[in-house]
N, C-alpha and C positions, 0 to 999 in steps of 0.2 A: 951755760948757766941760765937755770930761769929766773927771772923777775919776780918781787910781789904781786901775787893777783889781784887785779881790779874787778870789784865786782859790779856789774852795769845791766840796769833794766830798760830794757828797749821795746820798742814799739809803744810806748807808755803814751798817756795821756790824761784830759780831765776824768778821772775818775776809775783809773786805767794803771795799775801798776805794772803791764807788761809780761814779757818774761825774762827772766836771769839768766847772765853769763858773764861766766869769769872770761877773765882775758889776762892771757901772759904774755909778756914781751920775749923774747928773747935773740941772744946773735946769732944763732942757729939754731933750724927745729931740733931737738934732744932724739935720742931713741923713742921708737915706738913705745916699747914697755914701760919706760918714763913717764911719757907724756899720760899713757894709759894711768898709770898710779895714781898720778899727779890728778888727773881727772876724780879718779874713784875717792881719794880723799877728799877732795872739796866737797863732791856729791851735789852739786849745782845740775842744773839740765841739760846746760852743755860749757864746757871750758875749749876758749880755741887760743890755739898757741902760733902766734906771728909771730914770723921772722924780724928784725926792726929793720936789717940789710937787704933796700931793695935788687931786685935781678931784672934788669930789662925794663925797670918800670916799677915792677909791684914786686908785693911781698905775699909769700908765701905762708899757706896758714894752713892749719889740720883743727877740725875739731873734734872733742870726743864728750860721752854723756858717762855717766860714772861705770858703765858696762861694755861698752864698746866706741869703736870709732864711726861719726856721723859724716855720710858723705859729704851733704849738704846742710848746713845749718843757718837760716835764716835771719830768725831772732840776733846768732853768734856769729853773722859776717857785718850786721852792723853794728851791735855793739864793739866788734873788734874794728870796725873802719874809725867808730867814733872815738876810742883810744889813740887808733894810730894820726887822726887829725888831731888834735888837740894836743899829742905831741910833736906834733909837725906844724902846727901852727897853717896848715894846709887848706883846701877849700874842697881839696877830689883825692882819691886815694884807690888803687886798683889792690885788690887779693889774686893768688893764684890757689886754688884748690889741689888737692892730694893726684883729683881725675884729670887737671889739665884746664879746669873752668876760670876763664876769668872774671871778678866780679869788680862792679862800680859801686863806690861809695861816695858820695858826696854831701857837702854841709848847704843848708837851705839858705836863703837870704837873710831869716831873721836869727840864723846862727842858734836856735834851739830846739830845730827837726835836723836831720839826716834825711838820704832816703840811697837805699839798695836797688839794682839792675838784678833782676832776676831772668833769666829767660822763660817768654811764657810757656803754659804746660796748655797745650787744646785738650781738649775731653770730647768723645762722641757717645750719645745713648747707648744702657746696655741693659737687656731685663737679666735683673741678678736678686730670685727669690729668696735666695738663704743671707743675702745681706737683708733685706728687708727681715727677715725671721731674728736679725742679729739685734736690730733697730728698736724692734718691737713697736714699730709703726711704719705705716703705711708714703713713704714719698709722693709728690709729684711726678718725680723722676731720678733718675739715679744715671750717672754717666761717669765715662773711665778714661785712661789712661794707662797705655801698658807698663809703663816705668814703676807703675803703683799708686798712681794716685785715685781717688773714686770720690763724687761728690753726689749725695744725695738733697735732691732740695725740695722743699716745702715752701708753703701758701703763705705760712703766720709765722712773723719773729717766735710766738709763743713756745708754737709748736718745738721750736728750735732749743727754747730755753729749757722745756720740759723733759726732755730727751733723756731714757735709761738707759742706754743699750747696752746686750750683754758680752759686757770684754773677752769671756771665755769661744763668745761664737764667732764675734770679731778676728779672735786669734787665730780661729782655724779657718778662715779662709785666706790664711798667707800674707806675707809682708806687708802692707797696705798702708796708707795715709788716709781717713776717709774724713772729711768733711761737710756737715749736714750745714745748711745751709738756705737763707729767705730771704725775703724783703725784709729792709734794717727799718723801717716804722718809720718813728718820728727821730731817732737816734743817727742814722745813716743809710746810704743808700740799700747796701745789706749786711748781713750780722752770719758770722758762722760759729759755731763749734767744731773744735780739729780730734781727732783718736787717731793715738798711734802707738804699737807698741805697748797694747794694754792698759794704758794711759790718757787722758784727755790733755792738749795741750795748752797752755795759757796762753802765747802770743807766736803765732804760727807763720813766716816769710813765707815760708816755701808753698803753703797751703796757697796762700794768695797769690803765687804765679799762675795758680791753675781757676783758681775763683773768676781772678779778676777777667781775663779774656771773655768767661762766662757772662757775668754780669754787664760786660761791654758790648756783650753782642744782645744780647736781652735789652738793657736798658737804651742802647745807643749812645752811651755819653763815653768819651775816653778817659775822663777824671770823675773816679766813684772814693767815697766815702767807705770807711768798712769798720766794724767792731766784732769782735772776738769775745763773744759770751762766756767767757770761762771764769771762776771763780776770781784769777784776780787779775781778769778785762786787758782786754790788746784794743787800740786802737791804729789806723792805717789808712793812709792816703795812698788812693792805688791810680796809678797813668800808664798808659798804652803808648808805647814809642815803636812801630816796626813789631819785632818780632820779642820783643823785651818788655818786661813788666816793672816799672819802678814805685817801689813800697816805700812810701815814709811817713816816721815817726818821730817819735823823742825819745832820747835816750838819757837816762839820769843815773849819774856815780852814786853809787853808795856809799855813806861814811859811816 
């Protein structure tokens, strides 16, 4: 049986409504085609559905976007951590994912950030003209990851905020995450915009597994600042531990 959905924007901040995800409880995940419905009718970005009976530790969780099931969902493993602490009245909270991924969630000191363990994504240089053709401008540089991720980055936040690029060209060059990406100004240390999916995202975890290692090796600092130039603003505190990237935010119920 599912729970009422809770709906929770995460990665939020001053001036930063984040991005949405439902979160449902429940005492075991339901069928796939279930949870698929269940998804498709809220029509949020992503709804993840936690087990509330942990196994070994954590709880199990799947998320899905109103069209399909998301392997990984960033935004939707801490909104769903921040659910399951504050009904657990807890401080750290583990997920298990659909693939076998374990994920960390834990509550900050001052108890009104969170922040996710992500594992980091490395990127190496790639000349790829037809994403630039997709862009319709010119990068600094452009670098990938074969799982799908690709970040092209530029000189000027501006640049960054300016940005048209055309979805239809994006889409044909296959499955992709791409995140454009610069120096954050006077705002933070950098600022991206996420496309995925034909779509531009609002507050992107997963994008910033692959950002942050970047701007750690670039900048030299292990604790970077980050914002999310999308219409309605992700803000993210990104830290380097090992081989794990941990993202945090604030996460606000909505009533």
């Amino acid at each position: 049986m599912m729970r009422a959905p809770l709906l929770v924007d995460a990665f939020a901040g001053q001036n930063a409504r984040g991005n949405r995800a439902a979160v449902i409880l429940c005492p075991d995940l339901p069928e796939m085609a279930a949870m698929q419905a269940r998804a498709a009718q809220l029509a949020e970005p992503a709804t993840a559905f936690v087990c509330e009976r942990p196994v070994n530790g954590t709880h199990r969780v799947r998320w899905f976007a109103p069209d399909r099931e998301i392997a990984l969902c960033g935004h939707g493993a801490l909104a769903a951590g921040y659910v399951l602490l504050r009904q657990l009245r807890a401080a750290a909270v583990r997920l298990l994912s659909a693939d076998g991924r374990e994920l960390a969630i834990r509550r900050l000191d001052d108890g009104a950030r969170y922040e996710l363990a992500l594992p980091a994504i490395p990127t190496a240089p790639r000349e790829w003209p037809e994403l630039i053709d997709a862009l319709g401008a010119v990068p600094s540089g452009i670098r990938w990851n074969a799982a799908g991720y690709a970040l092209a980055v530029f000189d000027d936040p501006a640049q960054v905020a300016g940005l048209k690029p055309d979805q239809a060209k994006l889409a044909q060059l296959g499955n992709l995450q791409l995140s454009v990406t610069a120096p954050g100004g006077s705002e933070a240390d950098f600022t991206s915009r996420v496309f995925s999916s034909g779509r531009e995202d609002a507050a992107t975890g997963s994008a910033h597994a692959a950002l942050a290692p970047y701007w750690y090796a670039r900048l030299g600092r292990e604790r970077l600042t980050a914002n999310q130039a999308s219409a309605a603003g992700g803000r993210f505190e990104c830290r380097l531990e090992r081989d794990l990237v941990w993202l945090g935010g604030e996460c606000r119920l909505v009533t």
